[in-house]
VEXMI-36282 format. One record per residue: chain; y, z negated, x of N, C-alpha, C, CB in turn. Coordinates in pm, whole numbers. Each point is the difference from the previous one (the first is absolute). Glycine has a CB too. Example, Ala and Ser with C-alpha at 12.3 -4.5 7.8 and 13.67 -1.06 7.14 Angstrom:
! residues 2
A|-569|-780|1319|119|0|-89|120|0|90|-117|-125|-189
A|222|197|154|119|-6|82|109|-73|-77|-63|215|118
! end
This chain:
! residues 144
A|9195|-7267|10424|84|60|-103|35|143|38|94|-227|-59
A|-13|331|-23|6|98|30|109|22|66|-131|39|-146
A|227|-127|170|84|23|73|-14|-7|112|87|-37|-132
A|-195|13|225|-6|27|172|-43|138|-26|-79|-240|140
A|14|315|-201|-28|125|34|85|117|-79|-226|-106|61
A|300|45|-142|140|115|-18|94|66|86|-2|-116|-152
A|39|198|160|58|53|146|152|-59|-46|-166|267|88
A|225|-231|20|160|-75|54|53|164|-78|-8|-205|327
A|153|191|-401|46|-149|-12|-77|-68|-124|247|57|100
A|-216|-196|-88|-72|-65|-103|93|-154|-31|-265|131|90
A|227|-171|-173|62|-142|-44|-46|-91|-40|116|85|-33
A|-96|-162|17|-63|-128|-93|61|-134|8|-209|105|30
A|107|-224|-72|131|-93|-62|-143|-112|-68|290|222|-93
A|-201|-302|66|-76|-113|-114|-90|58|-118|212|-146|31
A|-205|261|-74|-16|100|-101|-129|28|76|250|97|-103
A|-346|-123|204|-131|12|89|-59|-107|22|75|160|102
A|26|-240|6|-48|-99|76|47|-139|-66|0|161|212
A|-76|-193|-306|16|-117|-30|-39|-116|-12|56|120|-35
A|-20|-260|-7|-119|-100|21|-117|54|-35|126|-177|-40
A|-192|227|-134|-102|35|-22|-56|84|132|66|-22|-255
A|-17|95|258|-62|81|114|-54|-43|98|122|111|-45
A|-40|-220|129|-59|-147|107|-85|-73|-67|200|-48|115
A|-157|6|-193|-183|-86|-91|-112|65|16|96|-72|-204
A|-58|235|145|-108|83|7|-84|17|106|118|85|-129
A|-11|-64|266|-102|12|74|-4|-92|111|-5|213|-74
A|22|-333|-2|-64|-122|83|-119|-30|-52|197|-98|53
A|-219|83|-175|-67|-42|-119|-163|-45|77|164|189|-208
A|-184|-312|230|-118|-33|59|-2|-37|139|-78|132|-156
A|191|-141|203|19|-9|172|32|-133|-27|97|235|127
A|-58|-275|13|96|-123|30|88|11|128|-176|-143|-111
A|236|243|123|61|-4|135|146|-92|-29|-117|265|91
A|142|-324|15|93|-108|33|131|118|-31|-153|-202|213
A|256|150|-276|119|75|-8|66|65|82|4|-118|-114
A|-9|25|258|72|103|106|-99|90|30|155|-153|110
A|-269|180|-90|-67|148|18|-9|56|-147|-156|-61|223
A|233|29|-306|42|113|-123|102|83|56|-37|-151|-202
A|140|23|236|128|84|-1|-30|69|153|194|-174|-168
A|-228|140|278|-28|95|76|-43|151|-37|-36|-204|100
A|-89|207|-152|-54|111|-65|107|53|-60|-214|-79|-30
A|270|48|-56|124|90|-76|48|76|104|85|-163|-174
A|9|25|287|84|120|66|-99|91|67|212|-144|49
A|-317|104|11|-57|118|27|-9|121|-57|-78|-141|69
A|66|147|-229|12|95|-69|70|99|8|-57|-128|-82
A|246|32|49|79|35|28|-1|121|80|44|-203|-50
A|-56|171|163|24|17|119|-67|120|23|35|-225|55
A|-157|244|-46|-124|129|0|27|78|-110|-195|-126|92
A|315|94|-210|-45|96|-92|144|63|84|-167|-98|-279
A|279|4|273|105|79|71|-29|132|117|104|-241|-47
A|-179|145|148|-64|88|93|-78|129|-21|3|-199|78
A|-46|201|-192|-131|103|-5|126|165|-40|-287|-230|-144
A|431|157|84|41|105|-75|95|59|101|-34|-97|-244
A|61|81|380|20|10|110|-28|76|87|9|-140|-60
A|62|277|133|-120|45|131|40|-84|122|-35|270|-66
A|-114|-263|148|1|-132|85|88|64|107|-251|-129|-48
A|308|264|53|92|50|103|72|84|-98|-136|-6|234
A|288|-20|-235|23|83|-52|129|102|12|-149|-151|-96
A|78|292|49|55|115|95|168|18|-14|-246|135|-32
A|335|-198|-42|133|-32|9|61|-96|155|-42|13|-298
A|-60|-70|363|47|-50|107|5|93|130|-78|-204|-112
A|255|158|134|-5|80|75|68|-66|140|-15|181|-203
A|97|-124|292|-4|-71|120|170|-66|-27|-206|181|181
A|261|-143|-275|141|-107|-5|-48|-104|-120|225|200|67
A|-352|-194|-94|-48|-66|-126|-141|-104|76|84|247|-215
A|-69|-292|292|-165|-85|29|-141|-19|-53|154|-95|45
A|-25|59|-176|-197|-75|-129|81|23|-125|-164|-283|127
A|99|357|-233|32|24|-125|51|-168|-55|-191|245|-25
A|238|-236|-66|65|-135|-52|-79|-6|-157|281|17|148
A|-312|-116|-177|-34|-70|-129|82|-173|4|-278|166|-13
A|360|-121|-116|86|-71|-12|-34|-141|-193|170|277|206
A|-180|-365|-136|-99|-109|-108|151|-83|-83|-287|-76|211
A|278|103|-327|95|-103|-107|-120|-66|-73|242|160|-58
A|-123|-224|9|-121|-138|-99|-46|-115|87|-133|187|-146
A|56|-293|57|-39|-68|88|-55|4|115|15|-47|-151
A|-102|182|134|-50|33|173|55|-21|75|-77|130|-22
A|268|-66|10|36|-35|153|12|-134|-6|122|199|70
A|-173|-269|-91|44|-148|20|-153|-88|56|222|21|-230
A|-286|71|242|-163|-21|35|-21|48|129|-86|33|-228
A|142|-109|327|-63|-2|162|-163|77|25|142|-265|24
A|-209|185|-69|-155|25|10|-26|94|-73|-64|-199|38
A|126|277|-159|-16|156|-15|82|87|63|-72|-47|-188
A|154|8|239|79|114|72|-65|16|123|221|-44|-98
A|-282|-73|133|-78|22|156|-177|110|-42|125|-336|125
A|-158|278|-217|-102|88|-36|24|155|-28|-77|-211|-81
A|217|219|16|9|140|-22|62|24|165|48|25|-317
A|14|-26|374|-7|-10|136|-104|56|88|107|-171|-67
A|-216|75|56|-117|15|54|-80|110|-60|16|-228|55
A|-26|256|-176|-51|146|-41|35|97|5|-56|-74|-88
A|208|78|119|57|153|-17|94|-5|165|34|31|-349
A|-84|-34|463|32|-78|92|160|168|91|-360|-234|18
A|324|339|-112|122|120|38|89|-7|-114|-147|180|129
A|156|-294|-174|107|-28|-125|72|-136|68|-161|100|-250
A|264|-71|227|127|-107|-11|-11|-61|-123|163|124|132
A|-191|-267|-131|6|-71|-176|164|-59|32|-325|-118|-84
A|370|140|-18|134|-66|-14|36|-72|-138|68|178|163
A|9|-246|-167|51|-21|-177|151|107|15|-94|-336|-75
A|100|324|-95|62|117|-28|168|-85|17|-227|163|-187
A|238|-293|246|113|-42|27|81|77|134|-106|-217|-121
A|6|266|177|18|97|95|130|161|-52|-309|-116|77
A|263|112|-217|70|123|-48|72|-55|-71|-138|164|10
A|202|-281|12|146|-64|-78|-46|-28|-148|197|154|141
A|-378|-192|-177|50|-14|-129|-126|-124|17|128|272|-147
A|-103|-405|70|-82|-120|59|-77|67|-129|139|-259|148
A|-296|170|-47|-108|46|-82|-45|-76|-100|-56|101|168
A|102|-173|-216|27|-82|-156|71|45|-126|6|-162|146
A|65|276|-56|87|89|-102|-8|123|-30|120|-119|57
A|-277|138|-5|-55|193|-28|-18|5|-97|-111|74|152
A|83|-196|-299|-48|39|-117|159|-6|-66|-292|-94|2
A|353|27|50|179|11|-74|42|133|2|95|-218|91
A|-143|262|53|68|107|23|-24|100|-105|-3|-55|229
A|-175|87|-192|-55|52|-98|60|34|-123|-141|-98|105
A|133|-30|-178|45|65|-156|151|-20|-30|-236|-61|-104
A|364|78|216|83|49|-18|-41|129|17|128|-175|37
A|-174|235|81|-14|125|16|-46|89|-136|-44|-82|246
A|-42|-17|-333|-59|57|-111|90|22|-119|-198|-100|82
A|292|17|-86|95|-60|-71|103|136|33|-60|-305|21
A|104|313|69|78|117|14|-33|142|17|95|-163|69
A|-245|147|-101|-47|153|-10|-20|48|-143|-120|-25|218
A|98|-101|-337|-3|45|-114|184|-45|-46|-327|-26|-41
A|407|-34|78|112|59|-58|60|153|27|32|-240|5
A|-103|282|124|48|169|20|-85|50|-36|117|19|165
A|-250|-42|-240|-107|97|-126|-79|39|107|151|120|-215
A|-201|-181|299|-72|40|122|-167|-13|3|227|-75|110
A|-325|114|-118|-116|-70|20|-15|-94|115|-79|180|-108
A|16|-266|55|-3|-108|102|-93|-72|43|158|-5|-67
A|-326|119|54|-125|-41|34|-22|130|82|-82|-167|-208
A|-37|160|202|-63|51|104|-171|49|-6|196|-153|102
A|-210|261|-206|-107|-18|-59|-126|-11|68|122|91|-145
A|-129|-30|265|-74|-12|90|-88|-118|62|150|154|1
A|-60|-287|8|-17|-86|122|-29|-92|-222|213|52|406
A|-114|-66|-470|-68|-15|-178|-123|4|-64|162|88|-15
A|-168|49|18|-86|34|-95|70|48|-148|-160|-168|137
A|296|142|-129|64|67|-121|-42|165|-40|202|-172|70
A|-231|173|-200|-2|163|33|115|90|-12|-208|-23|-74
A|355|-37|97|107|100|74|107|-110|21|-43|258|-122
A|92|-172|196|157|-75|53|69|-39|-139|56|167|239
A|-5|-339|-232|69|-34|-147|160|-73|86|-287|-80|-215
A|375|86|110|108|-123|37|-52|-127|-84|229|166|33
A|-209|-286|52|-17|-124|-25|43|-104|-41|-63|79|90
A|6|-131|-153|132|-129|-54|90|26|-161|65|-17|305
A|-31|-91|-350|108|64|-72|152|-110|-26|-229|159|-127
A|261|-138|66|171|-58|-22|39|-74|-98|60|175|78
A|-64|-316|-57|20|-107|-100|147|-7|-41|-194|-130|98
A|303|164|-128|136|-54|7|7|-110|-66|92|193|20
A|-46|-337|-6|68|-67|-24|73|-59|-172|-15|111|256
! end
């Protein structure tokens, strides 16, 4: 798809990767489910990695290993955190419970954050990492 070779930043979502998409490109195989879902996280994992420098020049000597910090179910995935681990081996993987906010609650957070950027008339994308073609405010206001 075109999203491994789009440059960072970038996004995506269900709106790519979806069942069709897994049908698609199973379509004629038979691999046993757990070397599906392996393969995924592998995916995961290498696409995370690829968008990554494998040293990177912010580390410094009160700083050890750059930090990449995982919400969502990931952090809750041992065997991808060890893989991203193992690929990016001058990175610290952490969950973002680390920064006082549990990682089940980055998408809450999220669209309060969004939530309170369009009651102050704020744009609240990012056309860049989008594809919007300009900065918009988001959302709108149901009253009651």
């Amino acid at each position: 798809t075109p999203y491994f070779t789009a440059p960072a930043p970038k996004s995506t979502g269900r709106e790519m990767f979806t069942l069709d998409w897994l049908d698609g490109e199973l379509a004629g195989t038979s691999y046993a489910p757990v070397d599906v879902q392996r393969t995924l996280q592998a995916l995961t994992c290498h696409s995370i990695a690829r968008q990554l420098p494998a040293r990177p020049e912010s580390v410094g000597a009160s700083q050890p290993k750059a930090e990449l910090f995982v919400c969502g179910g990931g952090a809750h995935n041992a065997p991808l955190l060890k893989e991203l681990a193992s690929l990016l081996p001058a990175w610290r993987i952490a969950s973002t419970a680390e920064l006082g906010l549990a990682p089940d609650w980055v998408e809450g957070a999220a669209f309060a954050w969004l939530a309170m950027y369009f009651v102050h008339r704020k744009p609240g994308n990012l056309p860049a990492v989008t594809g919007a073609s300009r900065p918009a405010v988001l959302g709108a206001l149901y009253p009651a």
